[in-house]
N, C-alpha and C positions, 0 to 999 in steps of 0.2 A: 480502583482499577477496573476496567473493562476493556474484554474483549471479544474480538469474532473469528471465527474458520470463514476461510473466503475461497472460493477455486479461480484463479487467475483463468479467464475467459479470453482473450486477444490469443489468437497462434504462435506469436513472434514472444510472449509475455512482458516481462521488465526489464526493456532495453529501456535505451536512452532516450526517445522522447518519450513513451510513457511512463519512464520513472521521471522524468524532470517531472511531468503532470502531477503525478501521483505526492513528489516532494513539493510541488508549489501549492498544492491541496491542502496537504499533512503541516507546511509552515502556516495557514491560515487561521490554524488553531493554535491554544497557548497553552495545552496540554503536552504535555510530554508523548511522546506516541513512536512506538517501537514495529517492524514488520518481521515475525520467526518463522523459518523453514526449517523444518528440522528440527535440531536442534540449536540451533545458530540464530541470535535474535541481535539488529542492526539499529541504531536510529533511523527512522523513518525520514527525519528533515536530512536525512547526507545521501547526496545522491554515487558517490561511492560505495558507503554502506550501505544503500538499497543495488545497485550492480553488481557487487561483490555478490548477494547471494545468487544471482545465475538464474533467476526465477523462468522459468517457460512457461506458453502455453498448457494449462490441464493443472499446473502445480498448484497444490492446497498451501496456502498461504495464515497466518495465525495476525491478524489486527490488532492491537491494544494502545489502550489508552491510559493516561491517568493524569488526574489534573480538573480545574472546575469544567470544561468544557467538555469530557470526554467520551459523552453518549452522544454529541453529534458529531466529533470529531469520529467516531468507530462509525457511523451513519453516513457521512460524508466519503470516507475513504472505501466502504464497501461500494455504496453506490457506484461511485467511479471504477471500483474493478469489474463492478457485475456489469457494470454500459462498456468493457473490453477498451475503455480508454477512447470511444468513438472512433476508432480507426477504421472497422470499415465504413465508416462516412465520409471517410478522407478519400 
């Protein structure tokens, strides 16, 4: 099992296009892989359970992994938060 502290970078944080993003990233892996706020930790592939937690902009976010793939699965899904989901490129 691996994980990372992430601070969710975009303003708006994990609404619904950058959680679908973030869930079609997280499915590309065959790791199990879970996103906790708090105390509250969600499957990462449900994009329910990634909206449910409410994430915003600034929010410290907890990655994890586990599974054969899941130093680049934690590598891949930081990335993507720390690039703020490329939204302001949009």
């Amino acid at each position: 099992m691996l994980f990372k502290d992430v601070m969710v970078q975009n303003q708006v944080g994990l609404h619904a296009r950058p959680a679908t993003f973030f869930i079609q990233k997280a499915n590309e892996f065959k790791s199990s892989i879970w996103i906790e706020k708090e105390e509250r930790r969600v499957n990462a592939k449900s994009l329910l359970g990634v909206l449910s937690l409410g994430i915003v902009g600034g929010t410290q976010i907890r990655i994890i992994a586990d599974g054969a793939d899941e130093e680049d699965a934690v590598a891949g899904l930081t990335e993507l938060v720390d690039s703020g989901f490329a939204e302001e490129c949009r």
